[in-house]
Backbone bond lengths (Angstrom), bond angles and torsions (degrees), N, CA, C in turn:
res aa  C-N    CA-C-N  psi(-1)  N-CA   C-N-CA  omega(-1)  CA-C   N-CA-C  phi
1 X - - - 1.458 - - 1.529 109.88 -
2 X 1.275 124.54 132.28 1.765 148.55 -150.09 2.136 75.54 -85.23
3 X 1.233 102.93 110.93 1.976 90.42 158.81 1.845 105.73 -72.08
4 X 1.147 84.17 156.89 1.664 119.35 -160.65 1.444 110.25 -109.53
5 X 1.399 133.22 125.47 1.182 134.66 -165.52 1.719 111.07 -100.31
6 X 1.427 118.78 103.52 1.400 136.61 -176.54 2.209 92.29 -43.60
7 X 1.096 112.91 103.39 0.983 96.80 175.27 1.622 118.40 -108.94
8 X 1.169 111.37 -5.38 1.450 131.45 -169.42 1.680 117.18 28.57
9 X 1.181 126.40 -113.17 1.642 107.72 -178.80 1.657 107.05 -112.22
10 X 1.259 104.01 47.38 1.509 113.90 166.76 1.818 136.23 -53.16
11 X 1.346 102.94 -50.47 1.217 123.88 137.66 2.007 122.82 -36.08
12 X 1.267 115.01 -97.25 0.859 143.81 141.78 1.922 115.77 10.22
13 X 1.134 107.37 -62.48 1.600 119.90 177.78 1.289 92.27 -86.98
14 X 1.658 125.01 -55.28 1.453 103.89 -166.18 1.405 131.78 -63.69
15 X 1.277 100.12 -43.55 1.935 109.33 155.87 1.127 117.33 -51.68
16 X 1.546 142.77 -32.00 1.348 114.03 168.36 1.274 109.46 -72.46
17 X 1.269 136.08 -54.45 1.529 144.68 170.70 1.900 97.37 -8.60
18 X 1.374 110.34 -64.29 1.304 137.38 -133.63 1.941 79.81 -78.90
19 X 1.529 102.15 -54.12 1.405 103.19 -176.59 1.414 130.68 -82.97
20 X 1.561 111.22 9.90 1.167 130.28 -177.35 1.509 100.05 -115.53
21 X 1.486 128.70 20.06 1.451 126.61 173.18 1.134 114.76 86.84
22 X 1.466 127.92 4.66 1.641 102.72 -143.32 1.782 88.54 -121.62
23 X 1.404 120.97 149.60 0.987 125.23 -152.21 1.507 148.54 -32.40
24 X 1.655 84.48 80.35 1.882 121.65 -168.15 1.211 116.86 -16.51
25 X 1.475 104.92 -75.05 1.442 111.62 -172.51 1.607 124.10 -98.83
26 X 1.702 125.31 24.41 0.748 152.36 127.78 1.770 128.93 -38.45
27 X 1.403 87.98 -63.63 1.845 125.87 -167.10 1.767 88.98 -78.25
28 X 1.154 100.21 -46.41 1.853 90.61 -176.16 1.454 121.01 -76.98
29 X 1.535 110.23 -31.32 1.769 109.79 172.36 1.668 81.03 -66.60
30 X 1.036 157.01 -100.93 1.613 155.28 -144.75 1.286 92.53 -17.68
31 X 1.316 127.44 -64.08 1.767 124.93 -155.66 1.605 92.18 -66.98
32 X 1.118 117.36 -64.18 1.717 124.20 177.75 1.274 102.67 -26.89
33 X 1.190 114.33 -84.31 1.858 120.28 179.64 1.359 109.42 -31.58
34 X 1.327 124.94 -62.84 1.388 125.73 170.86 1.195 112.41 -48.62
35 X 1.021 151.92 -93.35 1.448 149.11 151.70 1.470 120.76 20.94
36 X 2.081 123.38 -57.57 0.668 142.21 170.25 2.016 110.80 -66.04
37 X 1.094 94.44 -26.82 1.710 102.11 -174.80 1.365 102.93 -66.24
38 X 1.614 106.51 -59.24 1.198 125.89 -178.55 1.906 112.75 -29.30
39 X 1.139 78.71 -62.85 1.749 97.41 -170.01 1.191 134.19 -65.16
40 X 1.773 93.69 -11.64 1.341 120.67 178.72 1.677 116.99 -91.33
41 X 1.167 109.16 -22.33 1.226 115.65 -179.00 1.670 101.33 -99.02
42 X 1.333 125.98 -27.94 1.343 126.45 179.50 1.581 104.55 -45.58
43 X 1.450 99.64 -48.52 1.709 99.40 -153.56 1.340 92.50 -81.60
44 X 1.428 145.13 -14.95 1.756 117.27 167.92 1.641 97.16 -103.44
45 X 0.957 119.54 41.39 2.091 109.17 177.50 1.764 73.98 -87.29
46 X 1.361 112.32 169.12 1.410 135.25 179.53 1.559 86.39 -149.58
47 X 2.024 113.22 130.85 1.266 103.10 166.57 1.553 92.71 -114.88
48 X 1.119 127.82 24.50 1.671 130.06 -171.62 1.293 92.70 -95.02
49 X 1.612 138.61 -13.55 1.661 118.20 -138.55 1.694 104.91 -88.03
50 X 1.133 141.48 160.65 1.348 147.01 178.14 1.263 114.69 -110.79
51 X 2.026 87.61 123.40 1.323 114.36 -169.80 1.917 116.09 -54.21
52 X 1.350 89.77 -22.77 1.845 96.16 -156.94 1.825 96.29 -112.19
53 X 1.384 120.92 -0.60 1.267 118.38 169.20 1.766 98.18 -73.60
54 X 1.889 118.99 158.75 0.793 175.95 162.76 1.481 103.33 -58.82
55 X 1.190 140.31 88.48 1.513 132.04 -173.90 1.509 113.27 -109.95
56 X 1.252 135.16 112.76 1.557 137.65 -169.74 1.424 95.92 -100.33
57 X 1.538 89.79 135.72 1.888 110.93 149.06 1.228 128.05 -122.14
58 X 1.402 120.15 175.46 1.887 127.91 164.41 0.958 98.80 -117.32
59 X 1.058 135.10 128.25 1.505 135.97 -179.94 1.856 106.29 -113.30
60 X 0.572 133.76 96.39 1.993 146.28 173.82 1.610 120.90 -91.93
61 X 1.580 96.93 93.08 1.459 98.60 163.73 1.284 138.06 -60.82
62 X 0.952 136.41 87.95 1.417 145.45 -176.96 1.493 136.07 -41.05
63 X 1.867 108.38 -14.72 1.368 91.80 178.96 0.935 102.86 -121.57
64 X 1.541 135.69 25.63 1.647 139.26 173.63 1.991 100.29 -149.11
65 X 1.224 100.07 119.98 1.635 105.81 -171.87 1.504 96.99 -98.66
66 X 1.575 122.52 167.73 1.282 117.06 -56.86 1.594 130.20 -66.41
67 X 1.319 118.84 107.17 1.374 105.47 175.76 1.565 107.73 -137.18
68 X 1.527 98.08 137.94 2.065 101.48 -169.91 1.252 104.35 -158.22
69 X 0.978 119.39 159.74 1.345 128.61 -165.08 1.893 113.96 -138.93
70 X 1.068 148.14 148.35 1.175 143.79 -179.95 1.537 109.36 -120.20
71 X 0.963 134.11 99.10 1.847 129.78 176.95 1.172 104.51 -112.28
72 X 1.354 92.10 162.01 1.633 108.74 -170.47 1.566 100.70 -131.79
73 X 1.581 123.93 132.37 1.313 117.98 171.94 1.669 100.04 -129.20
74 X 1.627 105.79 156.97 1.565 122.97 170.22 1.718 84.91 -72.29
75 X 2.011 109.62 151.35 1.764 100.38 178.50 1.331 101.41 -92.46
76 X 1.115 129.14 13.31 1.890 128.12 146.21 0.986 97.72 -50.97
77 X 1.030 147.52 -67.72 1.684 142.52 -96.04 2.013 76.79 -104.22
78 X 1.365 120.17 179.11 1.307 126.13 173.28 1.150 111.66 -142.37
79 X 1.637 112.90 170.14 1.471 124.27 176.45 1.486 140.52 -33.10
80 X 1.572 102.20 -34.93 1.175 134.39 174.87 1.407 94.35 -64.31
81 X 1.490 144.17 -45.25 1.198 132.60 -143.83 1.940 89.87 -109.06
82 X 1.155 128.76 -29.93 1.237 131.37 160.38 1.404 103.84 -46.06
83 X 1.209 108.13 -76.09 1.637 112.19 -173.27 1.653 125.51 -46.56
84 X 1.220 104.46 -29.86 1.663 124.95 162.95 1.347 112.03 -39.95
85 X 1.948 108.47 -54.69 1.214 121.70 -124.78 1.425 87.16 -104.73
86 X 1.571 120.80 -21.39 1.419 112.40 177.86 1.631 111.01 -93.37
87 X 1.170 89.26 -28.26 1.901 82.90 172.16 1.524 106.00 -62.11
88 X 1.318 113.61 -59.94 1.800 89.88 174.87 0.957 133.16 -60.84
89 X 1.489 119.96 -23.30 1.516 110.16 -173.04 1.891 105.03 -67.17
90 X 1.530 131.45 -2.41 1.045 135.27 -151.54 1.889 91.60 -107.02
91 X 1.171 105.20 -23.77 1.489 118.71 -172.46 2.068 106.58 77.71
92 X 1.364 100.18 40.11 1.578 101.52 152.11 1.558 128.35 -100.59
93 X 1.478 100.51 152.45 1.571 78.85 164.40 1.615 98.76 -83.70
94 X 1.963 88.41 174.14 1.649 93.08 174.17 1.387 101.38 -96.79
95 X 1.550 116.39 110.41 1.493 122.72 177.92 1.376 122.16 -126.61
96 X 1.611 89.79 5.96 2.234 87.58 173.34 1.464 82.99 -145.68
97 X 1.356 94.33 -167.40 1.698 132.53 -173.57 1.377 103.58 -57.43
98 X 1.188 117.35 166.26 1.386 136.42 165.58 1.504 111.21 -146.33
99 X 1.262 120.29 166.94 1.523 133.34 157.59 1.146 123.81 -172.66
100 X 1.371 130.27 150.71 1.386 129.46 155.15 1.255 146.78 -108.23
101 X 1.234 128.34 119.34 1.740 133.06 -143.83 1.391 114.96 -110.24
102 X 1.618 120.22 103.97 2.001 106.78 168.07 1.328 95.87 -47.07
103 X 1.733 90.52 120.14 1.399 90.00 141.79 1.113 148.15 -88.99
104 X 1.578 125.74 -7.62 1.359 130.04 -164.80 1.740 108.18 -95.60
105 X 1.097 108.52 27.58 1.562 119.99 -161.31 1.493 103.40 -130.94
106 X 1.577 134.76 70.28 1.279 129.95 -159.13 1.661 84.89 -96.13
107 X 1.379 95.06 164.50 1.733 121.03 -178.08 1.434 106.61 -117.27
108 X 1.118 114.72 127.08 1.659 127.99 173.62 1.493 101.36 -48.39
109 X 1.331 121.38 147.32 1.543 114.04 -173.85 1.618 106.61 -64.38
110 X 1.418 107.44 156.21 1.483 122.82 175.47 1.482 113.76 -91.80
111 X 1.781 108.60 107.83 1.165 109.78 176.32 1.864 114.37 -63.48
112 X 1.228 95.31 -19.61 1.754 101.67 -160.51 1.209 97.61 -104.58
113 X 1.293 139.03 5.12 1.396 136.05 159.76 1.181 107.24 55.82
114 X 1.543 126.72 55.90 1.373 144.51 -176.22 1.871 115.68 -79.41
115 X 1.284 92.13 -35.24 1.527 99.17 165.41 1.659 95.10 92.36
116 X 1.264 107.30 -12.60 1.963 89.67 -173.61 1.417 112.18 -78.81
117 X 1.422 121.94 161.74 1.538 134.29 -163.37 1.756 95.63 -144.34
118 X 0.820 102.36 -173.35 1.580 132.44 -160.83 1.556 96.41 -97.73
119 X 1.298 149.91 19.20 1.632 131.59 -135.17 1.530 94.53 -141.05
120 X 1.660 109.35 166.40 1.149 100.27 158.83 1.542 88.46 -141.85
121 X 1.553 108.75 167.50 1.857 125.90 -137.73 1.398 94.19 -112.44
122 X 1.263 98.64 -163.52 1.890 118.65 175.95 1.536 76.51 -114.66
123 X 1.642 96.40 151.97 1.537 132.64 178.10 1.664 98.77 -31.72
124 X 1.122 119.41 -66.97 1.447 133.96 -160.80 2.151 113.76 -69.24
125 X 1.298 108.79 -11.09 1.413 105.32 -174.55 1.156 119.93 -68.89
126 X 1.417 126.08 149.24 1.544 106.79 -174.05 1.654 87.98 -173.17
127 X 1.323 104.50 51.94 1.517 123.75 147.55 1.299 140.32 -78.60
128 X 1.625 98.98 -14.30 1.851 100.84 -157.13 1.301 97.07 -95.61
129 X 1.644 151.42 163.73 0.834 146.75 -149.73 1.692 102.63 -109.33
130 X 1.805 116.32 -6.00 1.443 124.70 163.26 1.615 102.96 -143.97
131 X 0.617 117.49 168.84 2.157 163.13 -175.49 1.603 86.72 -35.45
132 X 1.072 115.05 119.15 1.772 116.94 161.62 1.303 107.19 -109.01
133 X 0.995 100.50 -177.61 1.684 115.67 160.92 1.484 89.74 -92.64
134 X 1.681 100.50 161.02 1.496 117.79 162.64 1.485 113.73 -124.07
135 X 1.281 115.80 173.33 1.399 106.10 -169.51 1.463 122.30 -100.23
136 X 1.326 118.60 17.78 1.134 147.29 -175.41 1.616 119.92 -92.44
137 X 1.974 85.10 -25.16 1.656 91.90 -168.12 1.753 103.08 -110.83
138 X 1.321 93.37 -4.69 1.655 99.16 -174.83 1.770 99.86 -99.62
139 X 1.390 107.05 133.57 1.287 106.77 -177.15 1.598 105.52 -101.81
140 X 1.343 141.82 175.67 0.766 165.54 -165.20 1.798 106.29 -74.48
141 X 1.322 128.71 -45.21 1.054 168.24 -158.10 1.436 107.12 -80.10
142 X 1.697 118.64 -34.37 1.010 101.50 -150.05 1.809 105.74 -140.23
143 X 1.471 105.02 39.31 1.544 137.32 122.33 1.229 128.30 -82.60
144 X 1.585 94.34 136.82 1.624 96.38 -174.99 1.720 100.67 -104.43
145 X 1.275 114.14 109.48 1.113 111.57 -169.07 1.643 129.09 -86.56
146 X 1.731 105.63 7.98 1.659 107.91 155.89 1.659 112.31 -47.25
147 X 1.628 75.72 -36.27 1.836 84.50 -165.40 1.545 98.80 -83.73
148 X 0.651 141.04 -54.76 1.871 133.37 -143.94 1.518 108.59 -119.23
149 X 1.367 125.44 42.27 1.620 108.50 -149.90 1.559 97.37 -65.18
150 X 1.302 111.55 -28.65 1.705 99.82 -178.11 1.772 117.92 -109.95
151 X 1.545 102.96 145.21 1.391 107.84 -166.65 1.728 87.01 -128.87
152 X 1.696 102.30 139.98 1.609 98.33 173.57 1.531 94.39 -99.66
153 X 1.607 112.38 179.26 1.802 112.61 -156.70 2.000 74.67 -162.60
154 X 1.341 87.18 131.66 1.685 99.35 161.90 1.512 105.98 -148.50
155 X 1.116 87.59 138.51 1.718 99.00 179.00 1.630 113.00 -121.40
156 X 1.218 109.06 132.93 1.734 115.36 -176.02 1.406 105.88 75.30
157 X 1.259 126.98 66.61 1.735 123.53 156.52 1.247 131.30 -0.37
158 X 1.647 96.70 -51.90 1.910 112.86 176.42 1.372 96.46 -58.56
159 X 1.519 112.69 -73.47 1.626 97.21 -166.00 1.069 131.98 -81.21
160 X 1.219 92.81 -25.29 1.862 105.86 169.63 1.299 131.64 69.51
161 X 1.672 86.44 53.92 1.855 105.96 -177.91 1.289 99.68 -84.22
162 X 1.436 95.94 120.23 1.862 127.46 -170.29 1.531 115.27 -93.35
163 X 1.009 143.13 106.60 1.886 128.77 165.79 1.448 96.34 -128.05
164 X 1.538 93.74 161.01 1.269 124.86 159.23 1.648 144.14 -101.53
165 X 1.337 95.63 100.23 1.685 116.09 -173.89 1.613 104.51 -58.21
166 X 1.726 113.95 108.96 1.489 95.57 170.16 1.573 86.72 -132.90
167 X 1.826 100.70 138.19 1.386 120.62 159.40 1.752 118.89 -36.00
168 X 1.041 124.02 118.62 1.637 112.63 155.94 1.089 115.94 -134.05
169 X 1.565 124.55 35.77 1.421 111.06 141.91 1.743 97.79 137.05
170 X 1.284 116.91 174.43 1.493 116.76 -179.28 1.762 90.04 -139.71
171 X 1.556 100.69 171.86 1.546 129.09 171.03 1.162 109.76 -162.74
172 X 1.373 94.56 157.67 1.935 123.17 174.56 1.889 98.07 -52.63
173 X 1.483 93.51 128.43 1.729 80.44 -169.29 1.848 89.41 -91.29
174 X 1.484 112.27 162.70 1.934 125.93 -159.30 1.908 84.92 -78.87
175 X 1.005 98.22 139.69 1.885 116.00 140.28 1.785 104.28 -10.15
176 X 1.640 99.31 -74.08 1.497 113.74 -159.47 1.315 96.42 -76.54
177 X 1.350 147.08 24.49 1.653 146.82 167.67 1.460 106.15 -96.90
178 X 1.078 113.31 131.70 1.514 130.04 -172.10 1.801 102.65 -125.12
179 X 1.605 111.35 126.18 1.817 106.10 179.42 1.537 86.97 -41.16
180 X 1.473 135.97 -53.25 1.686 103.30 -146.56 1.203 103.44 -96.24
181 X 1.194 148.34 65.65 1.056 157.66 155.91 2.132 100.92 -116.71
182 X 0.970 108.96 -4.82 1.497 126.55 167.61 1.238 120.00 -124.92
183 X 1.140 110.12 171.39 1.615 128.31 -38.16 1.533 113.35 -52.22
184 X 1.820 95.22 140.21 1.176 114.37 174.38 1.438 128.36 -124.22
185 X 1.527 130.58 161.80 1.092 134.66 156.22 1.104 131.45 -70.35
186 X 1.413 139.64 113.40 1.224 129.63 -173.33 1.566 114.62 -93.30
187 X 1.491 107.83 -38.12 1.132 95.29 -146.36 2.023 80.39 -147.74
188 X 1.429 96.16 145.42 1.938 89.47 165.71 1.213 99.89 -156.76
189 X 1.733 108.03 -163.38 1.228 142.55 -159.42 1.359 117.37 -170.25
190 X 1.234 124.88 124.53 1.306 121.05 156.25 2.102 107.27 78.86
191 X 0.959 86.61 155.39 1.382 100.26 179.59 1.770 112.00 -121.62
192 X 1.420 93.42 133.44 1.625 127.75 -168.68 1.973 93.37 -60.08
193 X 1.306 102.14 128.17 1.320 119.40 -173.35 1.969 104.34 -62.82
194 X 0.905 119.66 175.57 1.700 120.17 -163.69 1.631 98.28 -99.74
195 X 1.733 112.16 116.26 1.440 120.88 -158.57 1.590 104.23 -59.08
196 X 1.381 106.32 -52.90 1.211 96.14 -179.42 2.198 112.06 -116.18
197 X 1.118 112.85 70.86 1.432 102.83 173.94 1.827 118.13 -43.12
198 X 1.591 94.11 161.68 1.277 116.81 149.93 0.790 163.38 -93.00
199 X 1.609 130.54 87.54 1.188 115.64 -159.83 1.661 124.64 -98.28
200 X 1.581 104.06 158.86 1.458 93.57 179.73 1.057 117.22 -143.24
């Protein structure tokens, strides 16, 4: 099943806005962008993917070398629970935002400085100027990863710890596999830099 974007009266408020004068061509790059978001996520949704397969990643932190991580999720399980699973494996707490962004999908610059991106958020974000996906509602399952094998993931905005999500493959998950025995770490490297240092 394609996840579905809670849009509530998005539409709705913005057209009166739009038909009440109030900043026209502002309000219309927003619908555009949205529109464009939309369409962007259509073409990698996968509704073929399997709930009870075994889904592997590499996960690569980017601003301290070498550090990587290997997880494994059931494709029930969702983003939200990926994103969980790499913040701890790093030894943070989870205390800000997260998201994950196609990268291979750049946007012509924004004359209207709309602020929207390609991404979808943690449950709670409510920066973008329309309706995202969250990562709570996107399951694991339901990327098609011919198309998208790599997803970038940043956690904490302020600091802006960056990695790189790359697909490596799925399997028949065993008899003896239980969802909570996932998501897991299989495999690592390196140790997660100190969340909050001291400086002096």
């Amino acid at each position: 099943m394609i996840p579905k974007i809670d849009e509530g009266n998005f539409y709705e408020s913005i057209n009166r806005a739009i038909s009440d004068g109030q900043h026209v061509d502002y309000l219309k790059e927003v619908i555009k962008k949205y529109e464009e978001y939309k369409k962007e996520f259509e073409e990698i949704f996968n509704s073929k993917g399997s709930s009870d397969s075994v889904y592997k990643f590499h996960v690569t932190y980017l601003l301290k070398k070498p550090i990587w991580r290997d997880v494994e999720l059931f494709g029930k399980q969702t983003f939200l629970d990926l994103a969980e699973k790499i913040i701890d494996s790093m030894g943070w707490d989870n205390d800000h935002m997260h998201g994950f962004e196609i990268p291979e999908k750049k946007r012509k610059p924004d004359p209207f400085l709309t602020g929207s991106c390609n991404a979808f958020f943690a449950p709670d974000w409510e920066d973008d100027p329309h309706p995202t996906y969250k990562t709570d509602e996107v399951c694991i399952q339901d990327i098609d990863y011919s198309k998208m094998p790599k997803l970038d993931f940043i956690f904490d905005f302020g600091d802006g710890h960056r990695f790189d999500i790359e697909f490596k493959g799925s399997r028949a998950s065993k008899k003896k596999e239980k969802k909570g025995d996932f998501p897991k770490v299989t495999d690592q490297r390196g140790v997660g830099p100190e969340q909050y240092p001291e400086y002096n």
